[in-house]
C-alpha positions in Angstrom: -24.0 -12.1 2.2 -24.8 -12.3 6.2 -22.1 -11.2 8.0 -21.0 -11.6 11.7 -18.3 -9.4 13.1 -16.6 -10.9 15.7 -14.7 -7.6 16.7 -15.3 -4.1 16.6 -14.6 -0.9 19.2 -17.8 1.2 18.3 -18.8 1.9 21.4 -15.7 2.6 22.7 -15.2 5.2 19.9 -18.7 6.3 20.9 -18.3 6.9 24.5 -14.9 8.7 23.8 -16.4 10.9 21.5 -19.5 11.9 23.9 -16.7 12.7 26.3 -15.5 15.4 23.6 -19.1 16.7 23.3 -19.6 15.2 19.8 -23.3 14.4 19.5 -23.1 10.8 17.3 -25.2 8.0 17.8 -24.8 4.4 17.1 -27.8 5.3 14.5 -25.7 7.4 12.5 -22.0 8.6 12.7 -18.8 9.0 11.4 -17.2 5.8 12.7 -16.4 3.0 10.8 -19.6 1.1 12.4 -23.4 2.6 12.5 -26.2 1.3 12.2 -27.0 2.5 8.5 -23.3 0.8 7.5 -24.6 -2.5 9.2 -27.7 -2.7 7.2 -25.8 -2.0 3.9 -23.4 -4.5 4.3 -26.3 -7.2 5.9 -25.1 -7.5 9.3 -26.4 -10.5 11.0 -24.7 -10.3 14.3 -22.3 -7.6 15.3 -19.6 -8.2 18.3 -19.8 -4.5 20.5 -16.3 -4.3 22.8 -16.3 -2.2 25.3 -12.4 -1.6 25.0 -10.6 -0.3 27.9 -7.3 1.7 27.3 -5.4 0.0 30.5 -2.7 2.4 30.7 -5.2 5.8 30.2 -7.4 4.5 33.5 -7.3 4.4 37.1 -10.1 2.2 37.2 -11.0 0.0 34.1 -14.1 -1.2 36.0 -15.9 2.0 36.5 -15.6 3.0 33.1 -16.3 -0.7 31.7 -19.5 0.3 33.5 -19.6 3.6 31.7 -19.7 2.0 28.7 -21.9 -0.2 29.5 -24.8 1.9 30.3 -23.9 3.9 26.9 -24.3 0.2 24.9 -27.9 -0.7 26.3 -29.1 3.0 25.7 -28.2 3.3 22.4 -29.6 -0.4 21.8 -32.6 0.9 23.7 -33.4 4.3 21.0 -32.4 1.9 17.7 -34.8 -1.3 19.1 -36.3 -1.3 16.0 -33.3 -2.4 14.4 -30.8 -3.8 16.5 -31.4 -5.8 19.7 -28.9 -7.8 22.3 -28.1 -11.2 22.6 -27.8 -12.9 25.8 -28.4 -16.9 24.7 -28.0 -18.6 21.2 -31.9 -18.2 21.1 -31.9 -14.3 20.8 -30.2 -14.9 17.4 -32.6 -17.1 16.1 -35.6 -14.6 17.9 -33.8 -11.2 16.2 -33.2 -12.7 12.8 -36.9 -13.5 12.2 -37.7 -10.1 13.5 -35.3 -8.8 11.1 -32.8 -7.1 13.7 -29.0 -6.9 13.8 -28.1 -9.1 16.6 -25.9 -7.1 19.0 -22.8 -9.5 21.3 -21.4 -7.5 24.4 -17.8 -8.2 24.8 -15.3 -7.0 26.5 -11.3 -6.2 25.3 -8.9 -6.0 28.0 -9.4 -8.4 31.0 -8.0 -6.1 33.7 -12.0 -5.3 33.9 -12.6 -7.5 36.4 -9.6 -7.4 38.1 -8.8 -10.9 38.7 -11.8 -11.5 40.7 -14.3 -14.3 39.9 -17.2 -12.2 41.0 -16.5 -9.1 39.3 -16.4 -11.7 36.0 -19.5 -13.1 37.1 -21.2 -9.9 37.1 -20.0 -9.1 34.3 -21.7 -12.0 32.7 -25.0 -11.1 34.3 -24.6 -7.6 32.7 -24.6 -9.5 29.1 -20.5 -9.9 28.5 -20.3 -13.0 26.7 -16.6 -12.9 25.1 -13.3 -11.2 26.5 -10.5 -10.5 25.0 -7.8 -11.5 28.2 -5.6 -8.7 27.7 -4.8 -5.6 25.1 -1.5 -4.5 25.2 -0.9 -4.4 29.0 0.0 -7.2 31.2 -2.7 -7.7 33.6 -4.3 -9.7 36.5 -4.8 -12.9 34.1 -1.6 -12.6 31.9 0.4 -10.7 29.5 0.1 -9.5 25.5 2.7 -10.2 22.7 3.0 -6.6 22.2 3.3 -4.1 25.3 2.2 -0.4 24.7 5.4 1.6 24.6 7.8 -0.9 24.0 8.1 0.4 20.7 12.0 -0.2 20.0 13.6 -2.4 17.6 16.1 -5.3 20.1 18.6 -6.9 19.8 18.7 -10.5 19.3 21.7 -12.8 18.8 23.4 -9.7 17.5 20.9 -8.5 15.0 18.0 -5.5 15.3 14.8 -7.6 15.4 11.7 -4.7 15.0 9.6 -5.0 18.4 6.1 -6.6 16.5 8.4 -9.9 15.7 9.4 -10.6 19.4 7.1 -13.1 20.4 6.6 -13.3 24.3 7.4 -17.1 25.1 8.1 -17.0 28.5 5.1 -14.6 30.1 1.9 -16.3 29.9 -1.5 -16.7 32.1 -1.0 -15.9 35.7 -2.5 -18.4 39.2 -5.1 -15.9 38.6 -5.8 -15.9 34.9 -5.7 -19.4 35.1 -8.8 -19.3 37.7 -10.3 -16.9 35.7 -9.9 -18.6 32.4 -11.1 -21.8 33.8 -14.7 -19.7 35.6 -15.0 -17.9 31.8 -15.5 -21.5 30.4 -17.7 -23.0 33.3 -20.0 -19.7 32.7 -20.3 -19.9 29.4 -18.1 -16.3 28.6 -16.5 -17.0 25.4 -12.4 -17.0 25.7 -10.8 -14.7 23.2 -7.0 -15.1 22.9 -5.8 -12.4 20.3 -3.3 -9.6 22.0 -2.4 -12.9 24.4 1.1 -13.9 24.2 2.6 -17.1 22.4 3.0 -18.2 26.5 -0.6 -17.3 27.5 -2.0 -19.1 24.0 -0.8 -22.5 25.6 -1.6 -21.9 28.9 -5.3 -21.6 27.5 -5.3 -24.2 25.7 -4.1 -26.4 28.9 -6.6 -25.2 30.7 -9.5 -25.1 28.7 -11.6 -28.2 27.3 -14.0 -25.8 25.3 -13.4 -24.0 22.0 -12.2 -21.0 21.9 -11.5 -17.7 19.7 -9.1 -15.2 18.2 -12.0 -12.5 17.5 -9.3 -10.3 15.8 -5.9 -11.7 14.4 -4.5 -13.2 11.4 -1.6 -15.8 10.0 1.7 -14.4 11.2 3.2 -16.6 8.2 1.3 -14.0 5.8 2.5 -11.2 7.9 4.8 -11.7 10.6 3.4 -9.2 13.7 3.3 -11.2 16.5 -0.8 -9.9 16.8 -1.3 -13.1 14.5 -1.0 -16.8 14.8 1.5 -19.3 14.1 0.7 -22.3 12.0 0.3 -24.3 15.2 -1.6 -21.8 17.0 -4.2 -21.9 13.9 -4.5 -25.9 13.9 -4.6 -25.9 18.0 -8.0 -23.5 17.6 -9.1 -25.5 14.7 -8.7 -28.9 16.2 -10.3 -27.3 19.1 -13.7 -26.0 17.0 -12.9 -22.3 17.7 -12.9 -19.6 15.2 -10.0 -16.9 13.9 -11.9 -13.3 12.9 -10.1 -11.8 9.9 -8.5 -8.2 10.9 -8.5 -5.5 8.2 -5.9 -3.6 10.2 -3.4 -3.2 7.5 -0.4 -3.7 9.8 -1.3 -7.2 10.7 -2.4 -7.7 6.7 1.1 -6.5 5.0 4.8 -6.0 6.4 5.8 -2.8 4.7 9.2 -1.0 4.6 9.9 1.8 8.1 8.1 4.9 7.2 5.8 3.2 4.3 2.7 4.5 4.6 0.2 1.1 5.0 -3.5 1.8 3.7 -4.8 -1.9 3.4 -5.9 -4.2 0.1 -8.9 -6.3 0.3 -6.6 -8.8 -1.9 -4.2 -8.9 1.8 -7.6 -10.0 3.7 -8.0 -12.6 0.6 -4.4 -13.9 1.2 -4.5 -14.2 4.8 -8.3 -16.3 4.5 -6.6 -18.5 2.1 -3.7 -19.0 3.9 -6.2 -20.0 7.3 -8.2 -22.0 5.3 -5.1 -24.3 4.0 -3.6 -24.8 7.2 -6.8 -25.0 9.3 -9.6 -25.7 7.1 -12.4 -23.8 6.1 -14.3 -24.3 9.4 -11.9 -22.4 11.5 -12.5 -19.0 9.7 -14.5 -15.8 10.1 -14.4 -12.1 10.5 -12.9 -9.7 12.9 -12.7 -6.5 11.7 -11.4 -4.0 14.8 -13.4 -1.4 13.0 -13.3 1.8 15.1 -10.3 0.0 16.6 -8.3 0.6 13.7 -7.2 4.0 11.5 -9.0 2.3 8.9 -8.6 0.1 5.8 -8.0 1.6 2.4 -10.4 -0.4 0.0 -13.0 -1.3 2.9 -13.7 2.2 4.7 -16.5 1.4 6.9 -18.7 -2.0 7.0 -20.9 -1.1 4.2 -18.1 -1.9 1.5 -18.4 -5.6 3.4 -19.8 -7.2 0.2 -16.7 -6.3 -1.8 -14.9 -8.8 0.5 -17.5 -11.7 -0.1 -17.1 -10.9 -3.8 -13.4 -10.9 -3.8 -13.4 -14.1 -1.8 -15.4 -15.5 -4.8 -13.1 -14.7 -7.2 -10.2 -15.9 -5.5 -11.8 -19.6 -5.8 -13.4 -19.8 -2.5 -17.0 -21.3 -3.1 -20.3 -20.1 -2.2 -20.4 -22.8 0.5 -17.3 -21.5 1.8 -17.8 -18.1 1.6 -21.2 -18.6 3.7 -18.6 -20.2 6.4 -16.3 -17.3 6.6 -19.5 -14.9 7.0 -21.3 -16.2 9.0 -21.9 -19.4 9.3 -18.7 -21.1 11.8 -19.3 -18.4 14.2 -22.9 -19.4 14.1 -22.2 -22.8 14.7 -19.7 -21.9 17.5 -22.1 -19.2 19.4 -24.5 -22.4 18.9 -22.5 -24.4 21.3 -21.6 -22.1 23.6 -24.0 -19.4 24.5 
């Protein structure tokens, strides 16, 4: 089954690892994504974030750059199998040359810094999706979740653990809202997962376009604030966007304090059937946050990707609909807006 990732922090991992002195290449390594694991599990198009860690950096542009150059020289060595996507047409162009279509994206907005010609060039350097913030506030808005605030609260008298605190108050800054609006005129695709509940509906005021969640699942299923509420899930179906599955077993499965979460692929089937029902069919795809994540216990790297398609099948979801998860609504939506 064709498969397109919508999320994954590969070369991020890459670039930290070259930084340690570890000689690994996007042809072959130890990370979760290479380019032998994409073959075996029949990667059409696979989403490349260059994921800045906001709160590690003095200066998320120069190392967005650093990351950068890393992406189009690995692309560069592995052209015979893998090539970058600028327009809708690469796809089409790499898929009859048999190459894995590679997306530049970006995950954490504080790249360009709220400045519309730092996102510009971004664009020209291939960015065509960003993720507005991680787990930082930033220039353009603020996350549900903020690194190190960590501790259970208080709420009406009762402990409420931190992921269930949704941020309703903090959304897209004067800033954001500018850049928001210049990411949709451009054609960058508007990704809304880490965004708070706030910053969701600010988006969706200012925007006309569809938009995406690359990386988040049904907080009904599992209540982490990383995922959507029901509304949030019809608000980017009505709009034609597209929610990427995450096999990060903490947004998959609530477990007790100090349970050790490994991740089921039969959690990824609840959360797409969930979706699906509140949604429809056409709002779903795949997300992974491979390299982004410790891992998954049933699907270790993307080669085991097929065990997914096959459990979706069993669970009653039809080859039609299985195609749609895969591949086939992001298609539709890179289609329209690249």
């Amino acid at each position: 089954m064709k498969a397109v990732d919508m999320h994954c922090d590969t070369i991020s991992e890459l670039y930290k690892k070259a930084k340690e002195g570890q000689d690994e290449s996007l042809r072959r390594s130890n990370c979760h994504i290479d380019l032998g694991k994409l073959k075996k599990g029949d990667a059409l198009v696979q989403n490349f974030a260059v994921f800045i860690h906001n709160g590690r950096t003095e200066n998320p542009l120069e190392e967005f750059l650093q990351m950068v150059d890393l992406y189009y020289n690995e692309l560069e060595k592995n052209r015979d199998m893998i090539a970058p996507v600028f327009c809708w047409k690469d796809i089409e162009k790499n898929c009859a040359e048999g190459k894995i279509s590679a997306l530049l994206t970006v995950e954490e907005g504080a790249v360009c810094k709220g400045n519309l010609s730092y996102l510009r060039d971004m664009y020209r350097l291939g960015v065509r999706m960003m993720t507005l913030t991680w787990n930082y506030p930033n220039e353009i808005g603020y996350p549900n979740v903020r690194a190190g605030n960590y501790e259970d609260r208080q709420v009406q008298g009762e402990s409420v653990p931190f992921y269930k605190i949704a941020d309703t108050i903090n959304g897209l800054t004067e800033q954001g809202m500018e850049i928001v609006a210049e990411m949709e005129r451009i054609g960058m695709i508007i990704d809304v997962s880490h965004l708070s509940d706030k910053g969701f509906y600010d988006v969706l005021e200012v925007t006309k376009k569809p938009f995406v969640a690359s990386h988040s699942n049904a907080r009904a299923v599992c209540p982490w604030v990383r995922n959507l509420t029901d509304d949030m899930i019809r608000k980017i179906a009505l709009r034609g966007g597209v929610i990427g599955l995450n096999f990060c077993p903490d947004f998959l499965t609530e477990v007790s304090k100090g349970e050790r979460n490994t991740g089921t692929i039969a959690a990824i089937v609840e959360h797409a059937k969930y979706i699906a029902n509140v949604g429809g069919i056409e709002c779903l795809g795949l997300g992974s946050d491979f390299d982004g994540i410790e891992g998954h216990g049933e699907l270790p790297d993307f080669s085991h990707l097929p065990q997914l398609s096959e459990a979706l099948f069993r669970a009653g979801f039809s080859g039609d609909e299985v195609e749609k998860i895969f591949h086939r609504n992001v298609l539709r939506l890179y289609k329209e807006l690249l």
